[in-house]
ZAMARGU-4260 file (C-alpha; in steps of 0.2 Angstrom, whole numbers, plus 5000, padded with zeros to 4 digits):
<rodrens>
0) 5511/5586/5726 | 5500/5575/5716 | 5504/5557/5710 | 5496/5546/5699 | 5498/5529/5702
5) 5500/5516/5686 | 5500/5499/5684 | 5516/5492/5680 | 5510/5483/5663 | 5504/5498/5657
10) 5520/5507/5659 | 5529/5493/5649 | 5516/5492/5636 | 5519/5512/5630 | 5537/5508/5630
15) 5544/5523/5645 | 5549/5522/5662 | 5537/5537/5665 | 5523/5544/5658 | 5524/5564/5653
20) 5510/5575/5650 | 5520/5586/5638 | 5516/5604/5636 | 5508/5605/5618 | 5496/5589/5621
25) 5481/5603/5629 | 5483/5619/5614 | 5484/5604/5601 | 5468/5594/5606 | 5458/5612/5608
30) 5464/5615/5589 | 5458/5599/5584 | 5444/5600/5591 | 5440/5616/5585 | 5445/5612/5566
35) 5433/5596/5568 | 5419/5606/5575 | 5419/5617/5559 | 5420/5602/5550 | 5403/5597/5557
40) 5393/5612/5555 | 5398/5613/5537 | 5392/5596/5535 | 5376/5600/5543 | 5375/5614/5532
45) 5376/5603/5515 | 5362/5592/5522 | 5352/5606/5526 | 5353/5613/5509 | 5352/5598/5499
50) 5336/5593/5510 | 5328/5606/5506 | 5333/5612/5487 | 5325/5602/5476 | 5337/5606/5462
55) 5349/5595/5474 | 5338/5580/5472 | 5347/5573/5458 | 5357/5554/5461 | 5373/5561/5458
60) 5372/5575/5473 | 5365/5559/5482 | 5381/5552/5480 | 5390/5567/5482 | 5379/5569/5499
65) 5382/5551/5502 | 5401/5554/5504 | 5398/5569/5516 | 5388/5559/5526 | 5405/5548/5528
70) 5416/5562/5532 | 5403/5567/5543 | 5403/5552/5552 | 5424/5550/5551 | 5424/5569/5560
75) 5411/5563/5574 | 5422/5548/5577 | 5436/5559/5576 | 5430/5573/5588 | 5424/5559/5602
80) 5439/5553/5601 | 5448/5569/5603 | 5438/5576/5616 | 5443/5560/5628 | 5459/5562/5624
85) 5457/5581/5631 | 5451/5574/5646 | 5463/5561/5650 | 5475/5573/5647 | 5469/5586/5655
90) 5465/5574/5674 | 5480/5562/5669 | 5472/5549/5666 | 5482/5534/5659 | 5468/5520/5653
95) 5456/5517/5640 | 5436/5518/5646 | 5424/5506/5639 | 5421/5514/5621 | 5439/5515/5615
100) 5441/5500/5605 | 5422/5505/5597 | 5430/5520/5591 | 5446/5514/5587 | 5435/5501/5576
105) 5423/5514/5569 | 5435/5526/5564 | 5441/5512/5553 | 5424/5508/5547 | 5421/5527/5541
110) 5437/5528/5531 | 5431/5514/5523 | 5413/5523/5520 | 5422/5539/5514 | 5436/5531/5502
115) 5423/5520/5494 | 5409/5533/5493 | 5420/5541/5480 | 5426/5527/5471 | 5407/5523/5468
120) 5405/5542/5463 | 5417/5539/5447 | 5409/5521/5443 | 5393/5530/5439 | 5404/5544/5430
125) 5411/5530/5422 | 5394/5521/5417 | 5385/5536/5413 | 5399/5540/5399 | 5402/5523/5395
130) 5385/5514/5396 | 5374/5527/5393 | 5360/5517/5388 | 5361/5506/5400 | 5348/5518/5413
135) 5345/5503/5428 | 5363/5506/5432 | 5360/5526/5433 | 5345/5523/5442 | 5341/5532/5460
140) 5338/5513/5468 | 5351/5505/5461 | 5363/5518/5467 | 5354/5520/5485 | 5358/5500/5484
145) 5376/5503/5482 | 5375/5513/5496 | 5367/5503/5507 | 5379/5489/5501 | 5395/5499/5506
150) 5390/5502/5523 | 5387/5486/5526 | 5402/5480/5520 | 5412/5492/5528 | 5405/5485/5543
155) 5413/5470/5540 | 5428/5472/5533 | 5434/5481/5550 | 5430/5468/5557 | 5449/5458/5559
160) 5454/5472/5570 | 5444/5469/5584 | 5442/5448/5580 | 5462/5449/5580 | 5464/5462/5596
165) 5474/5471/5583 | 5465/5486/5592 | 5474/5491/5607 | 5477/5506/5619 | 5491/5518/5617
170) 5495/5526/5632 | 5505/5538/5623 | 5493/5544/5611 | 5480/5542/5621 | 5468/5530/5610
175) 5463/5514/5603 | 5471/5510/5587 | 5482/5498/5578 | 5501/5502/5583 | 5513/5506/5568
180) 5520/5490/5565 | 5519/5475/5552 | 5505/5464/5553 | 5494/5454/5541 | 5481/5468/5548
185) 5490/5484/5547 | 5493/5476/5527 | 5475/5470/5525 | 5469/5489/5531 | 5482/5498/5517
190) 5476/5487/5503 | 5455/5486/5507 | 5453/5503/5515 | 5466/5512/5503 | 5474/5503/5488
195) 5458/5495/5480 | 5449/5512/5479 | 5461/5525/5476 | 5466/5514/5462 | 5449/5512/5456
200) 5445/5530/5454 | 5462/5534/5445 | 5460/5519/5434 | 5443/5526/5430 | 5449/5543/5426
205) 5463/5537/5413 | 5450/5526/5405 | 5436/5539/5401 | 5453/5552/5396 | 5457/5541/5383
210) 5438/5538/5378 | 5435/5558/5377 | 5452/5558/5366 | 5445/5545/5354 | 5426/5553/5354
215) 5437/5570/5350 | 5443/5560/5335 | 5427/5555/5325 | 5410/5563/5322 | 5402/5564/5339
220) 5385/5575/5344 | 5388/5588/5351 | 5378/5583/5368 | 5388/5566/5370 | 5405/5575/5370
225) 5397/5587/5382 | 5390/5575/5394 | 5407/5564/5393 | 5419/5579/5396 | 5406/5585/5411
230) 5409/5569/5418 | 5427/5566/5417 | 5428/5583/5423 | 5418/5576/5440 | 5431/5563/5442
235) 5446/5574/5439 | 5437/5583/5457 | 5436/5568/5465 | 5456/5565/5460 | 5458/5581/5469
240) 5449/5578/5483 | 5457/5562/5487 | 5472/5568/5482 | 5470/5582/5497 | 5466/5569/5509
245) 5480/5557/5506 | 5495/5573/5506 | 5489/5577/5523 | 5488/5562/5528 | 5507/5559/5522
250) 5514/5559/5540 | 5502/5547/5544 | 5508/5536/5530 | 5528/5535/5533 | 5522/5531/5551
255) 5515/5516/5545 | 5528/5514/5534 | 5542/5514/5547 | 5534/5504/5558 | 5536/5489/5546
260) 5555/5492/5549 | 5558/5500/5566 | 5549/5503/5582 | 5535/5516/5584 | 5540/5533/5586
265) 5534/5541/5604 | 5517/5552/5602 | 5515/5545/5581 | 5497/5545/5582 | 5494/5561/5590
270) 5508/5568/5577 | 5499/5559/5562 | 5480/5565/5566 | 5483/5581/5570 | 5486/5582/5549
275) 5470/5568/5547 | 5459/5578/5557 | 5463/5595/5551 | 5461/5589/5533 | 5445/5585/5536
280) 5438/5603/5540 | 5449/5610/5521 | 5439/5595/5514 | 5422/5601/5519 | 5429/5616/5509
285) 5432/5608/5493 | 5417/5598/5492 | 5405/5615/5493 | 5417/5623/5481 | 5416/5607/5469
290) 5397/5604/5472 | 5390/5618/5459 | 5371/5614/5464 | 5373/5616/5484 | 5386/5632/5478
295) 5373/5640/5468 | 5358/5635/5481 | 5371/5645/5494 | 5372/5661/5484 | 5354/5660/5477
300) 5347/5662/5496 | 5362/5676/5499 | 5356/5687/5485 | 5338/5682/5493 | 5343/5686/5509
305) 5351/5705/5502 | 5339/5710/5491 | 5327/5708/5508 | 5339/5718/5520 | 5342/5732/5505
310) 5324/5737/5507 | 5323/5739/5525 | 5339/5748/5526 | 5334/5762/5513
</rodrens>
């Protein structure tokens, strides 16, 4: 019979006399991976068609682009992540190899490059309706800036996970990550990665409601209302889309939650990602069905595709 011997310090660290490879660990993981792999080729696909549909070369599908590109790069994370944790469930393995706290760190990075990539698509829904004169501000370099700019700074503000060692291995879950419990981090992570931007796209969306409502009220052209109501009705999609992503990501929230008042629950992170990373793929969904540019690019080079097959087959 096979053994596998472990240090004592690990086994006091995940909080168990023994280890157990429980029976749902391998069928869950191959799910996971599967929804995250799905994830990834619809990505590829909006880059594919945005590169090369020059009806998608328009700053605010950069943007929209530019928040793929961070789901992207959460769901390659995500999937590296979950394909070790196959392995070291599958051969047992019961410690962390030498890019577990990098990932631990990026994955923290790309939620901060996801979150922020759509609170920076309503602020230029909100200047565009607000400042409309104002054309630097709309402008493809100044937006690419912003861009550049959030990457960069979500660079750094990850950074107190790994300056602290907030980022350890759980054995259990088979990961690097910060354990469910209260910490200056675990609260610095909620309020920069979650709070400042949710808040900031809904803050947005009730402000330019009430501006529609007051333009409604008094003599408006009729392109000015248009423009306003399209959009306010861009950031009501981005409420949506955020609002997906944080109700699957409930479990994952009343984990953190109750680790500021009892201990961590056995297996939480494997429980909690399993709704994070299958989110990610309904997502991908959303974003094709909400982009109307790269939809209509889709079905423009379907009917193509048909009218070509029709021929050959009468």
């Amino acid at each position: 019979m096979n053994t596998t011997a472990l240090p004592i310090s690990l086994l006091k660290d995940s909080n168990t006399s023994i280890i157990i490879n429980q029976s749902w660990f391998i069928p869950l993981d191959i799910l996971l991976l599967v929804c995250l792999f799905l994830a990834i080729l619809m990505s590829l696909l909006f880059f594919f068609i945005v590169l090369t549909d020059k009806t998608c070369h328009t700053v605010p599908i950069m943007l929209v682009t530019n928040s793929c590109f961070a789901n992207f790069s959460l769901t390659i994370f995500l999937f590296w992540m979950t394909i070790i944790t196959l392995y070291n469930d599958l051969q047992q393995i019961y410690y962390q190899d030498s890019f577990c706290i990098f990932r631990g760190y990026m994955t923290h990075v790309a939620f901060f490059w996801l979150f922020y990539s759509y609170f920076l698509q309503a602020i230029y829904s909100y200047i565009t309706v607000i400042y409309p004169t104002r054309l630097f501000w709309q402008s493809r370099k100044f937006q690419f800036f912003l861009i550049i700019l959030i990457w960069i700074v979500g660079f750094i503000c990850a950074c107190p996970g790994i300056a602290t060692g907030a980022i350890k291995y759980l054995v259990d879950d088979q990961l690097c990550e910060i354990p469910f419990h209260f910490s200056i981090v675990t609260v610095y992570n909620i309020i920069y990665i979650y709070l400042i931007p949710v808040n900031g796209i809904i803050f947005i969306y009730y402000k330019l409601i009430l501006y529609v409502r007051e333009m409604n009220k008094r003599v408006t052209s009729a392109n000015t209302l248009l423009r306003a109501q399209r959009e306010l009705k861009m950031v009501f999609r981005i409420v949506i889309l955020i609002s997906i992503l944080l109700t699957l990501s409930v479990p994952y929230t009343i984990f953190v939650f109750m680790g500021f008042f009892t201990s961590p629950l056995k297996y939480d992170f494997r429980i909690a990602l399993t709704f994070v990373e299958s989110s990610l793929l309904f997502f991908m969904i959303v974003v094709f069905k909400f982009t109307d540019p790269v939809r209509a690019s889709i079905m423009k080079k379907l009917h193509q595709r048909l009218n070509v097959v029709a021929p050959i087959m009468t």
